[in-house]
N, C-alpha and C positions, 0 to 999 in steps of 0.2 A: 346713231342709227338704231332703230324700235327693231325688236324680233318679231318673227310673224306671230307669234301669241300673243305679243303687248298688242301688237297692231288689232289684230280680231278681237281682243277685249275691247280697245278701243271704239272698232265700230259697233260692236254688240252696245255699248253704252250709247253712243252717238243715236243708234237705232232706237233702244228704249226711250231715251226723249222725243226723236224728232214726232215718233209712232203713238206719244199721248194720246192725245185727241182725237187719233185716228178711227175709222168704222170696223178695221179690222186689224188683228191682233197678229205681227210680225216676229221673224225672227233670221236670224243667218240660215245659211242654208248650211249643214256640217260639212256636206261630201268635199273631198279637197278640190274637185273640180271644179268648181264655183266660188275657188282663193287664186290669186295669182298677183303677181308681183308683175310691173314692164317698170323700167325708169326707175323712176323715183317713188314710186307712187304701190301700194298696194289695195287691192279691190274685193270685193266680196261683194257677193248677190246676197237679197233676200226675197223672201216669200211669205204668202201666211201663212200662221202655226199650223192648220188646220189644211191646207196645199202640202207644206213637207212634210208631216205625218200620214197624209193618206194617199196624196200623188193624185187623189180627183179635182179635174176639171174643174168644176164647180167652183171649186176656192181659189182658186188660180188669180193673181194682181197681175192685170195687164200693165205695160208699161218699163219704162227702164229701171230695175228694180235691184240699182249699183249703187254699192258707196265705196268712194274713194279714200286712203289714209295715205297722205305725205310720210312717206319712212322716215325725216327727220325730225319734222316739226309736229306728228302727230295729227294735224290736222284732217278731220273727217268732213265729209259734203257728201252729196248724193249728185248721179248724174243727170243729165239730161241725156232727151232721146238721140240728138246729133252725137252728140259727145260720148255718150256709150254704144253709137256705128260707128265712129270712128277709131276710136283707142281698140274694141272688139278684144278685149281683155280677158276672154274666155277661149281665143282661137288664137290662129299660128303665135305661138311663142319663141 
């Protein structure tokens, strides 16, 4: 089983690739409240650089803006919008 540091390394990596080509420039979000563990599985949100440095509007990524990391296999994805109302992996824990 990954500790939650490998795991957020992990998806900070996963993020820097998937966010190439992207228009805008991403990152995890630090606060612990946007980490959380249910299952198997550990989660982190992200944002744009330019969102969690200044908290305006303006930069804000709509959309389900989760990546998933399997605690054993390491595996990272990103969610969809169902799937991240459903798990709601930022509330009752």
């Amino acid at each position: 089983m990954h500790t939650v540091e490998h795991v957020e390394r992990l998806a900070a990596e996963f993020l820097r690739h998937m966010s190439v080509d992207w228009d805008n420039e991403v990152t995890l979000f630090p606060e612990e409240n946007y980490k959380a563990q249910k299952g198997e599985f550990f989660y982190f949100a992200f944002q744009s650089t330019q969102y969690v440095a200044t908290r305006e509007d303006k930069y804000f990524l709509y959309g389900p803006c989760l990546i998933s990391v399997h605690s054993v296999t390491g595996e990272c994805r990103l969610l969809g919008v169902h799937e991240s109302h459903e798990i709601n992996p930022f509330g009752a824990r």
